[in-house]
C-alpha positions in Angstrom: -30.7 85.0 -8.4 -32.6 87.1 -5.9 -33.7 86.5 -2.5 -37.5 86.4 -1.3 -36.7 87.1 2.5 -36.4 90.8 3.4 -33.4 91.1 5.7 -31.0 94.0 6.5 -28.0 94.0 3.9 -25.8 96.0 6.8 -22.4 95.1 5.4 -20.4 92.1 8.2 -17.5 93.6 9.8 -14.4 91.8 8.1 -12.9 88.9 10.1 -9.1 89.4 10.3 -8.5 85.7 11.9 -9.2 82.2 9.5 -12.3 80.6 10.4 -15.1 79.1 9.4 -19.0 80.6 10.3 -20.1 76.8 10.9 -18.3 73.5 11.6 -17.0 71.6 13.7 -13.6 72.0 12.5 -11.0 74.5 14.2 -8.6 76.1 11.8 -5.5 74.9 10.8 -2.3 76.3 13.0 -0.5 77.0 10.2 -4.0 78.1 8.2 -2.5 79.8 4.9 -4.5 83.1 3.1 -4.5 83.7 -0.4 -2.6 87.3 -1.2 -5.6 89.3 -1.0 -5.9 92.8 0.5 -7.9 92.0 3.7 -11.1 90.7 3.1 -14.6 92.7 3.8 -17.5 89.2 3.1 -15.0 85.9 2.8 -13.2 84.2 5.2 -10.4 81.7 4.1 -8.5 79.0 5.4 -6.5 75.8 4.2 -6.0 72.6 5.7 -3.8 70.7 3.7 -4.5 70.5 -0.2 -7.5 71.9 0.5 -8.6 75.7 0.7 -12.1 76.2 2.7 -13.7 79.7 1.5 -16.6 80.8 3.7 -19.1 83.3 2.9 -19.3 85.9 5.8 -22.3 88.8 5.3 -23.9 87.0 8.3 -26.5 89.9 8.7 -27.7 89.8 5.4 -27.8 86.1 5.1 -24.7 85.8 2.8 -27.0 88.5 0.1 -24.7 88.1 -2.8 -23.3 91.7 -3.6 -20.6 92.7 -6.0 -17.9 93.0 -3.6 -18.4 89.5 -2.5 -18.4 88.5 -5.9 -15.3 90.4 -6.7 -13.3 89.2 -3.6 -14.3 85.6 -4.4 -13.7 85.4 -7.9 -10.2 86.9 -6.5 -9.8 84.5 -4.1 -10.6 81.2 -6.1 -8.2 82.4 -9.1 -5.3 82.8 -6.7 -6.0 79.2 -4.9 -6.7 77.7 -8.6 -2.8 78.9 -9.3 -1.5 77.7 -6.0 0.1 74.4 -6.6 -0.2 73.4 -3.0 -4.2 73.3 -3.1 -6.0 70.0 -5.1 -9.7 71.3 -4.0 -11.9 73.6 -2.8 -15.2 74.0 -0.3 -16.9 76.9 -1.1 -19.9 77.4 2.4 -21.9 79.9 3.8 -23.1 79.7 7.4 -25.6 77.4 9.6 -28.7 79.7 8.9 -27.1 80.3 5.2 -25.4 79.3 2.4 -26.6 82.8 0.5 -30.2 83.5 0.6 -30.2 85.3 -2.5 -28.5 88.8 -4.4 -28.8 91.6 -2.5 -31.4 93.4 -3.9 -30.7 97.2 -2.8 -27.8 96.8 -4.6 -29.5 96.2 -7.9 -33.3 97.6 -7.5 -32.9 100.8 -9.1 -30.6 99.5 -12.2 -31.9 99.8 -16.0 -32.0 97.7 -19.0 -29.2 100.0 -20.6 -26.9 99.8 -17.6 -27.9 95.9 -17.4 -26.9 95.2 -21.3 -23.4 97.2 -21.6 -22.0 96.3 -18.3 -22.7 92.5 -19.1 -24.5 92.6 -15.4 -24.5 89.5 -13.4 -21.3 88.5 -16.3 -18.6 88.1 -13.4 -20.9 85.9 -11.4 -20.0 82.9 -13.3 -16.4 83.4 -13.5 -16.6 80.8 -10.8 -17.4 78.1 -13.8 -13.9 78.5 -15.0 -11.8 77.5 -12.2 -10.1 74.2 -13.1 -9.7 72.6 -9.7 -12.9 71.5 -8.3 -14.9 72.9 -5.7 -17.5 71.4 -3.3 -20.5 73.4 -1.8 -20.9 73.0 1.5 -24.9 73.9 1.9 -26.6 75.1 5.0 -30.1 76.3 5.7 -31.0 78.8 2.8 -29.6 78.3 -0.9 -32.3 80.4 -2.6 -32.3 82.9 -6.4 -28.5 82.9 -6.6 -27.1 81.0 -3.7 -29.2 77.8 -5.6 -27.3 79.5 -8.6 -23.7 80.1 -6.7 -24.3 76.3 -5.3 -24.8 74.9 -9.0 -21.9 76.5 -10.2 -19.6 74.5 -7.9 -18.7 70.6 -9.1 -20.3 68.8 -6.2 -23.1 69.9 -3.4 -23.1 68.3 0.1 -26.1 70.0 1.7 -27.2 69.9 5.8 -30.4 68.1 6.5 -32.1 71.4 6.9 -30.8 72.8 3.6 -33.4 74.4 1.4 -32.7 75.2 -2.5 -35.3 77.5 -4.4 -35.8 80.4 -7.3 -37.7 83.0 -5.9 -37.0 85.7 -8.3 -40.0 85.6 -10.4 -41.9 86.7 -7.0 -40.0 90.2 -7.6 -40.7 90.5 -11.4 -37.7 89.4 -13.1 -36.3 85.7 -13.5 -33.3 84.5 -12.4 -30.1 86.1 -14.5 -27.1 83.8 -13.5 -27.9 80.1 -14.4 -31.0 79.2 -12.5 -33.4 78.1 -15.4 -30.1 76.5 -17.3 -28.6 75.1 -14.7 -31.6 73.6 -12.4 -32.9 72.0 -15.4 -29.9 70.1 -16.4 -30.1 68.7 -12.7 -34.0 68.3 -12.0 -35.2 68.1 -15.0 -37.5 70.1 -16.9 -40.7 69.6 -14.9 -39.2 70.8 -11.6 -37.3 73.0 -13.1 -40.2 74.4 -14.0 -42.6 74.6 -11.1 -39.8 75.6 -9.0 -38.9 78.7 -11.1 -42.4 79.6 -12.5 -44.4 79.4 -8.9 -41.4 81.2 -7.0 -42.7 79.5 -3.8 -41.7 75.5 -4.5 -39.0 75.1 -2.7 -36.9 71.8 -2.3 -35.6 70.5 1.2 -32.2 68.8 1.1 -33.5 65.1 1.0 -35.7 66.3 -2.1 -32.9 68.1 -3.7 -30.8 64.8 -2.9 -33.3 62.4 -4.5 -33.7 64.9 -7.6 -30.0 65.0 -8.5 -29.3 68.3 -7.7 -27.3 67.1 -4.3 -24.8 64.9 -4.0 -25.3 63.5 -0.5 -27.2 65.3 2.8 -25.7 65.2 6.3 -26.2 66.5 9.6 -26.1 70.3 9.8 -23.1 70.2 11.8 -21.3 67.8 9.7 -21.7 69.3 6.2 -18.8 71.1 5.9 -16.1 68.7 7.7 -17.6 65.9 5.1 -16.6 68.2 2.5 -13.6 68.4 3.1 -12.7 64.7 3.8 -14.1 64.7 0.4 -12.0 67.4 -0.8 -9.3 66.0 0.9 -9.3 62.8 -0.9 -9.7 64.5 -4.3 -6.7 66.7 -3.4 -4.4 63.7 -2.8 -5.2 62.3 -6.6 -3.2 63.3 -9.8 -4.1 67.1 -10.1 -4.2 67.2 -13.9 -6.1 64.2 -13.9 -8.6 65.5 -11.7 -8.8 68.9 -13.6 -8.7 66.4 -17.1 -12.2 64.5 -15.4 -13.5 67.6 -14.1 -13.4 68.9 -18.0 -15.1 65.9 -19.3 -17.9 65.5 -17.1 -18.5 69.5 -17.8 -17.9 69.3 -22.1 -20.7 66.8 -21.9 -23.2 68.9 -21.2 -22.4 71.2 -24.1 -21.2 68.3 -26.6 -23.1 66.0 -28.6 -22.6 62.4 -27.5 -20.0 61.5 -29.9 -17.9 64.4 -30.0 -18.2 63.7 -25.8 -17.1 60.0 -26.0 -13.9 61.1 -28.4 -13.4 64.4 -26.2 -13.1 62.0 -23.1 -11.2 59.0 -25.1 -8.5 61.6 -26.2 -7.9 62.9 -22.7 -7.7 59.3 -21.4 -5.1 58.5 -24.2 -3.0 61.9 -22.9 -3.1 60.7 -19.4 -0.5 57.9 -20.7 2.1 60.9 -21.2 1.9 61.8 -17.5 4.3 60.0 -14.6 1.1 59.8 -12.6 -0.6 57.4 -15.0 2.6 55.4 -14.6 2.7 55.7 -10.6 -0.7 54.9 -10.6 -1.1 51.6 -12.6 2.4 50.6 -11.0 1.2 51.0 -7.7 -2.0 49.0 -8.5 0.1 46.2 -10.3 2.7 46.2 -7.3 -0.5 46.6 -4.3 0.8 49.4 -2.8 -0.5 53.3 -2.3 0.5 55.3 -5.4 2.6 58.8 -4.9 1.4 61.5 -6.8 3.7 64.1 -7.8 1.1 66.0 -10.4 3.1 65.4 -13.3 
């Protein structure tokens, strides 16, 4: 949740052009922003089905505030009801994805204040998007940008990633997933020694080998291999891939059998859609199956 690197938290001037902070990728000509007022810590672009949301507090590390929190849950929610996007890439910058919470923000709060504002609550409003989003990871992911990055569906991190739970370094634990979450990715051991030391970070090849990361790339390759990846998840049957996206997600809160008849009654409800029957035709007749999301 928290960050362990002290760094000024001076508020990044808000971009008014769609760009990314890192990749190799220029932005689309015809690059498409959600209805927003202007933003003050995201920068958004599309390209295609996809919709590429970039964290942008670059001199205090992408530190995780409440207005970021409350422009991106804003963002996501509008691109989540926009039919023309299948997927999303969620990334930060080369030095980082978020290095943390910004903890001016929150040092002087009580237990009181904590408890009856729900604090931390409208961090995980991400979970509950229904198309799926890809983190894009560079350089730090540590306290809640390990948390923000294991909210998303898939992680790609750069070879110089570097995923961690600090917060027990500043007296508190982390508040928004990291000893759920990690655990149900690293196991219990890791989990463990990552969140009780403070200090045991994992690099991306470790985080890779542990389950927590999908695949690592080159630094300057993350985010463009997320969105091929996105890319090709957009181009699939949209309530399919929200219907897969629900499944894998029910099983870690179901029992195995409920799980396995949870799944088998979504796959028998894909048989009422015209993209089951586009897509076994096209299979049967060996050509490329049109989806029309229906």
């Amino acid at each position: 949740m928290f960050t362990a690197l002290r760094q000024p938290l001076a508020r990044a001037t808000a971009a008014t052009r769609f760009t990314r902070a890192f990749s190799a990728y220029s932005p689309a000509q015809n690059a498409v922003a959600p209805t927003s007022p202007k933003l003050e810590y995201l920068l958004t672009e599309t390209r295609g089905r996809v919709a590429v949301v970039t964290l942008h507090r670059p001199k205090a590390l992408n530190a995780l505030c409440n207005g970021l929190f409350v422009e991106l849950n804003q963002v996501l929610r509008e691109f989540d009801d926009n039919k023309d996007i299948g997927a999303i890439v969620l990334t930060g910058s080369e030095r980082a994805f978020a290095a943390g919470a910004d903890i001016k923000e929150m040092k002087d709060r009580n237990f009181i204040e904590n408890y009856s504002e729900d604090f931390l609550g409208h961090w995980t409003q991400i979970t509950k998007i229904r198309k799926p989003i890809i983190a894009a990871v560079n350089g730090f992911a540590l306290g809640g940008g390990c948390e923000l990055a294991m909210m998303c569906d898939i992680i790609y991190a750069g070879d110089k990633a570097v995923f961690g739970q600090p917060e027990i370094k500043l007296g508190t634990i982390p508040g928004a997933g990291g000893t759920q979450r990690l655990v149900k990715a690293v196991g219990k051991a890791k989990a463990m020694e990552i969140c009780l030391t403070g200090s045991v970070n994992l690099s991306a090849e470790e985080a890779e080998r542990a389950g927590l990361v999908a695949r690592v790339y080159p630094a300057e390759q993350v985010v463009d291999e997320a969105i091929k990846t996105a890319g090709k998840i957009a181009s699939l049957s949209l309530p399919v891939v929200q219907m897969v996206k629900d499944a894998i997600n029910q099983s870690f809160e179901m029992p195995l059998a409920a799980g396995l008849t949870f799944e088998r009654r979504l796959f028998h409800s894909t048989f009422a859609s015209k993209d089951q029957k586009e897509g076994m035709a096209a299979f049967a007749e060996k050509r490329k199956a049109n989806f029309t999301h229906n």
